[in-house]
C-alpha positions as a Markdown table, in Angstrom:
| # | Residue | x | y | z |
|---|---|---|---|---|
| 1 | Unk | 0.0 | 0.0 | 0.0 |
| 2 | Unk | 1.4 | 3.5 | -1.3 |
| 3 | Unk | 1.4 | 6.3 | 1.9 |
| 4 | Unk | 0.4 | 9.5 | 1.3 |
| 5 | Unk | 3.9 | 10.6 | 1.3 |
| 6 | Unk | 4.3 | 9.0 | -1.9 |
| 7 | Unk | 1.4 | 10.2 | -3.2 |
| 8 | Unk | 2.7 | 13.6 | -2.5 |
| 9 | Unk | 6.3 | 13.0 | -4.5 |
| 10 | Unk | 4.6 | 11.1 | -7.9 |
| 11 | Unk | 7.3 | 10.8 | -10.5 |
| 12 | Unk | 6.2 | 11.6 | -13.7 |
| 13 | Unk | 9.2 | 10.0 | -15.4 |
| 14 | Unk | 8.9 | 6.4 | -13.0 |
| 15 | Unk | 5.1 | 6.7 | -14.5 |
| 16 | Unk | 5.5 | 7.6 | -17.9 |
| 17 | Unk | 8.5 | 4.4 | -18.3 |
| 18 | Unk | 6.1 | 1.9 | -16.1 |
| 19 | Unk | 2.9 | 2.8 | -18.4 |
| 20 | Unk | 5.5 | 2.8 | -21.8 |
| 21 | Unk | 6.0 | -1.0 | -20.7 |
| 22 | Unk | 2.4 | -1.8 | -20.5 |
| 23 | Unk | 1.3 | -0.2 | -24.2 |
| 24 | Unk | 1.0 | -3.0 | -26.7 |
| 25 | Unk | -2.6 | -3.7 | -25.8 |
| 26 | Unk | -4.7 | -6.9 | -27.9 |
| 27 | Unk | -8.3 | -6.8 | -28.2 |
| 28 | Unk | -9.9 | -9.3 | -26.3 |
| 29 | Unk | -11.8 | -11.1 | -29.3 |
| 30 | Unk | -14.7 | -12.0 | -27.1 |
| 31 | Unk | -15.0 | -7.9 | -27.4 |
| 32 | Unk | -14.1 | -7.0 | -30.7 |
| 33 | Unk | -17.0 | -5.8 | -31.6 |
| 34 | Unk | -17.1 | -3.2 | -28.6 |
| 35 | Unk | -17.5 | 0.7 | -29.5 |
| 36 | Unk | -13.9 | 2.5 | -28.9 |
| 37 | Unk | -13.7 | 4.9 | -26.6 |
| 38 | Unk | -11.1 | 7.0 | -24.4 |
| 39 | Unk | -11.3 | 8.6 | -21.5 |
| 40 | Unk | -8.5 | 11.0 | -20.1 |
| 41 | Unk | -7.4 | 10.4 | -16.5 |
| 42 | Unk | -6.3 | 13.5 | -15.1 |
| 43 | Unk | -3.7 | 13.8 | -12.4 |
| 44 | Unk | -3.9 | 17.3 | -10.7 |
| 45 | Unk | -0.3 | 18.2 | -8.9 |
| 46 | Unk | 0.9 | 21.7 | -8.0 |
| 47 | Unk | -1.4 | 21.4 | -5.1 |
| 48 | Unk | -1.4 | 20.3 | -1.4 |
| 49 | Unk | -0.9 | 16.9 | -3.2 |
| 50 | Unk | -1.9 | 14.8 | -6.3 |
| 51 | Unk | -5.7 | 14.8 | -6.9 |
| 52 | Unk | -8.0 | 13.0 | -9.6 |
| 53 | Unk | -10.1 | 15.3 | -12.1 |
| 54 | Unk | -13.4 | 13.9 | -12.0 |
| 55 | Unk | -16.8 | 14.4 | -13.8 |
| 56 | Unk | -20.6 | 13.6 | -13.1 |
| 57 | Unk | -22.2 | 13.2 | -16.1 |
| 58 | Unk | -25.9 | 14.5 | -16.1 |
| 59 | Unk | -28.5 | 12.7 | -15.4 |
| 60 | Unk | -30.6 | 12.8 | -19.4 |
| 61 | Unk | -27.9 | 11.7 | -21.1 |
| 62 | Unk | -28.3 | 7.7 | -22.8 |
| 63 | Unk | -24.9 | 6.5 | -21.7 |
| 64 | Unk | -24.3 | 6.3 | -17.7 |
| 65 | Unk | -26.5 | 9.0 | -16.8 |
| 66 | Unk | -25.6 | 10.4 | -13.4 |
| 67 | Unk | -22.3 | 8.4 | -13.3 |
| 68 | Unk | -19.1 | 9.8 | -11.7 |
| 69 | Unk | -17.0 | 9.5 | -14.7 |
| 70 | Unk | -13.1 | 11.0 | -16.4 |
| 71 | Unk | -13.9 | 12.6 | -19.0 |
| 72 | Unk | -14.0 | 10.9 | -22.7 |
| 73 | Unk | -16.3 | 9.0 | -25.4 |
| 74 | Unk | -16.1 | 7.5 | -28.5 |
| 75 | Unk | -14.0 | 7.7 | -30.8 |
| 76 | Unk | -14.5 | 9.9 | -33.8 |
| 77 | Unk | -13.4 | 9.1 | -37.3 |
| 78 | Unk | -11.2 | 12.1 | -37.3 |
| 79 | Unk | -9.3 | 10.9 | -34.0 |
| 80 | Unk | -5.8 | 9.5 | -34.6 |
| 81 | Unk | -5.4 | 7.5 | -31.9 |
| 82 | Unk | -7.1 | 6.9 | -28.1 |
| 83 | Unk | -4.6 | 10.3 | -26.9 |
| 84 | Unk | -5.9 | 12.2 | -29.5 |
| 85 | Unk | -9.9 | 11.2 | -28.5 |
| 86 | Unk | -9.4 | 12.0 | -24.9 |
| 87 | Unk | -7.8 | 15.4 | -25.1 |
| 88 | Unk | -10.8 | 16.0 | -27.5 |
| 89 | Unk | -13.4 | 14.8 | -25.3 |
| 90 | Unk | -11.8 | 16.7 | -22.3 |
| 91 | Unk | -11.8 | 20.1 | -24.0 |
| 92 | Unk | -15.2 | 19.4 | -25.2 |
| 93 | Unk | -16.9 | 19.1 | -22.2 |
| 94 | Unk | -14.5 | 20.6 | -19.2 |
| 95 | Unk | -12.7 | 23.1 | -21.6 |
| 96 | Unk | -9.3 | 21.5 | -20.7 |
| 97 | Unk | -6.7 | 22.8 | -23.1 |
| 98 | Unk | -4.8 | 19.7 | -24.4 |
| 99 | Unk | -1.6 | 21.9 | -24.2 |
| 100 | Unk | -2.5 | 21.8 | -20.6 |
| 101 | Unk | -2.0 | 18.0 | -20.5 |
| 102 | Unk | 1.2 | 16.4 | -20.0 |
| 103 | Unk | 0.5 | 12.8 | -21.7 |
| 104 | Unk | 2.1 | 10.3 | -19.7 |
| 105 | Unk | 0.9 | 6.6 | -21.0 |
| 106 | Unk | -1.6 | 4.2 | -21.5 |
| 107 | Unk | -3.9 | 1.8 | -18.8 |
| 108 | Unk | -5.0 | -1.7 | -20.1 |
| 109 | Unk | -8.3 | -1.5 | -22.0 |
| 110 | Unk | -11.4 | -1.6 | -20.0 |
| 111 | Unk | -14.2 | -3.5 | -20.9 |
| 112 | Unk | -17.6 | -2.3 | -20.4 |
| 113 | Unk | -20.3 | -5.4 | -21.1 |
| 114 | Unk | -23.8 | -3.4 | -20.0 |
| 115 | Unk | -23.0 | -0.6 | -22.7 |
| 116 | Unk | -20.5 | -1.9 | -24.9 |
| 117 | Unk | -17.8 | 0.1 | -24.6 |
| 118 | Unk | -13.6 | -0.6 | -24.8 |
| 119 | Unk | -12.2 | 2.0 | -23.1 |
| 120 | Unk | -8.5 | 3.2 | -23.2 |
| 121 | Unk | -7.6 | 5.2 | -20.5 |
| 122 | Unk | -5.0 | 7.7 | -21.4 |
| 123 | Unk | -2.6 | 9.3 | -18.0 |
| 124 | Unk | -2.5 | 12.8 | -18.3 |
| 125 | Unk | -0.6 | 15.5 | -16.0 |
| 126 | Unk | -1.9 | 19.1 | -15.5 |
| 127 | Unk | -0.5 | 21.8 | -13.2 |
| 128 | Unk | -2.9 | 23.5 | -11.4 |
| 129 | Unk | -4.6 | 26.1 | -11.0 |
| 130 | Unk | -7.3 | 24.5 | -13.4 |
| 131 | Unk | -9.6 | 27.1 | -15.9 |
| 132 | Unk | -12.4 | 24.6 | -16.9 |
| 133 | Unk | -15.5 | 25.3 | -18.7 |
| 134 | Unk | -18.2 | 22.7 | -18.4 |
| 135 | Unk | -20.4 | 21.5 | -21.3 |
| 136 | Unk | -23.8 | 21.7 | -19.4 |
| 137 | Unk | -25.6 | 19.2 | -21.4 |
| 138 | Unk | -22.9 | 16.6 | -20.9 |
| 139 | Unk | -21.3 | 17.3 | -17.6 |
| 140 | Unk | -23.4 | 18.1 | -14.2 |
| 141 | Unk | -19.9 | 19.2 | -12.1 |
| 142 | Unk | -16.1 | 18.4 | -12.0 |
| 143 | Unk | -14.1 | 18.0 | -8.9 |
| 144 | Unk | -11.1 | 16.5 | -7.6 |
| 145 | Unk | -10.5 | 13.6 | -5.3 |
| 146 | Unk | -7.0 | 13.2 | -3.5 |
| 147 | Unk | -5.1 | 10.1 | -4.8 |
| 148 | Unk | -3.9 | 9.6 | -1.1 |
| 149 | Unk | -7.6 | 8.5 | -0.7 |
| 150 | Unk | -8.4 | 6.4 | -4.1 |
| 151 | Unk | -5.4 | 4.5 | -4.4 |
| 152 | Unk | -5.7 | 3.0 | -0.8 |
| 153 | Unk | -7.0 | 0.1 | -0.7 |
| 154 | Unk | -8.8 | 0.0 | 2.6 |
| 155 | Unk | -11.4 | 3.0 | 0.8 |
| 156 | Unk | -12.5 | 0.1 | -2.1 |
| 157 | Unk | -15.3 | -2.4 | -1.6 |
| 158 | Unk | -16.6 | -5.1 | -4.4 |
| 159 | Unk | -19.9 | -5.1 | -5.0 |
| 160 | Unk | -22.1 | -6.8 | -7.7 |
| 161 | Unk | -25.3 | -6.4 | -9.9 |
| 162 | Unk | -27.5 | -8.7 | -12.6 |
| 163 | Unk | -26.9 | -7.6 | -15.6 |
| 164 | Unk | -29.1 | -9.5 | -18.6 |
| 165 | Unk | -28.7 | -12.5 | -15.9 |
| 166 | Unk | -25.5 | -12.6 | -15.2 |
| 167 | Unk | -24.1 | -11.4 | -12.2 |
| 168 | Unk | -21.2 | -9.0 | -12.4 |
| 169 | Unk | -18.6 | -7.6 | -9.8 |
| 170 | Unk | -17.7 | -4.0 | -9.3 |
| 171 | Unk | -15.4 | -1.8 | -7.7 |
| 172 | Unk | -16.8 | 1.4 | -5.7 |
| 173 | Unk | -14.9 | 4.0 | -3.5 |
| 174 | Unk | -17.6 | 6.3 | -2.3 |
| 175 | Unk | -15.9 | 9.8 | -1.6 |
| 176 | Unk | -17.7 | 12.8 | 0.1 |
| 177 | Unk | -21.1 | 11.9 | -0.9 |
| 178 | Unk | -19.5 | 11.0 | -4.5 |
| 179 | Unk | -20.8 | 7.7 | -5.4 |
| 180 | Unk | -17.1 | 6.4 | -7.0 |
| 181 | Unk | -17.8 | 3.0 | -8.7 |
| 182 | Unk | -18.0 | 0.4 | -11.9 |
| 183 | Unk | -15.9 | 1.2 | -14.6 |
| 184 | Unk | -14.4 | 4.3 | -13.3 |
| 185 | Unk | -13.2 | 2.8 | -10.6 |
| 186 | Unk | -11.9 | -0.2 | -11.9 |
| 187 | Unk | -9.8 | 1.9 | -14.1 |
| 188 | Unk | -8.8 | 4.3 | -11.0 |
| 189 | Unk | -7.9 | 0.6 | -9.1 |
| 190 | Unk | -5.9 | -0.4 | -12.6 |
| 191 | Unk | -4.3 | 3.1 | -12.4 |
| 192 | Unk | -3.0 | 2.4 | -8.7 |
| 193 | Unk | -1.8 | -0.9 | -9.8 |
| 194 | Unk | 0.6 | 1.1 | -12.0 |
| 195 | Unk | 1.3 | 4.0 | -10.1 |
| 196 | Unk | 2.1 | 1.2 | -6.9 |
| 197 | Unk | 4.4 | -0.5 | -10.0 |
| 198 | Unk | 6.4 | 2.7 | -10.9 |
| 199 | Unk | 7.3 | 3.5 | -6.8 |
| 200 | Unk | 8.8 | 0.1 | -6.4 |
């Protein structure tokens, strides 16, 4: 388990080489027909200590209404690669300048069987302060949470729902009245995996 001491020292440069090694991803065939998407994992620093940029998505929209989410979506035909759909999707709806974000890597694809989404999470670094402009229709609020609190284990807890009949396990780190869980936070547990990875 990573103390918050650690948290509060996060070296890019450790991250950036630990993710680099983890970047040839394969598409799981059982998934191949899954919609692309990105989503842009913000790491906050220039503050007390490291935060996550979160979003919750409001609650008319088709796809995870309501949801705590990073900001992302599909991807475009005009998108070059996952990097290149998350920095889109961030500056449309927070108003993140992509010259803002230092890319540092890649997480493993994340599957998502109830809506059909393969997800790439792309690491990003901004220094705060943060300007953000949120796309009302799309995103309800953005906030931070401090990594000192998601990447510790003791703050997870598995749950499970039926989905079609099947029953399917979940992660969820409720934060602050912030209901943190499902494919966010199996992303933000895959992300501590790594970040644990780079300190060692």
């Amino acid at each position: 388990m990573m103390n918050s001491a650690a948290h509060s020292t996060l070296d890019p440069e450790r991250l950036r080489r630990r993710l680099t090694q983890c970047a040839v991803h394969t598409v799981d065939e059982r998934f191949a027909m899954f919609t692309p998407a990105a989503v842009l994992v913000p790491v906050i620093v220039g503050g007390s200590e490291p935060t996550l940029l979160l979003t919750r998505r409001t609650a008319h929209l088709h796809d995870h209404p309501g949801q705590i989410a990073f900001p992302g979506g599909r991807v475009d035909a005009e998108d070059v690669s996952p990097e290149a759909t998350a920095l889109r999707e961030a500056h449309e709806e927070i108003g993140l300048e992509p010259s803002r974000v230092e890319l540092l890597g890649r997480l493993p694809d994340y599957y998502i069987p109830g809506s059909g989404f393969r997800v790439t999470p792309v690491v990003g670094m901004v220094r705060a302060p943060l300007a953000l402009r949120l796309e009302a229709f799309e995103v309800a609020e953005a906030f931070e949470t401090p990594l000192s609190f998601l990447l510790d284990p003791s703050n997870r807890r598995r749950g499970s729902l039926m989905h079609e009949g099947i029953a399917r396990e979940f992660w969820a780190m409720p934060w602050q009245g912030y209901d943190i869980w499902g494919a966010t936070a199996g992303m933000i547990v895959s992300f501590a995996e790594h970040l644990r990875d780079s300190a060692e």
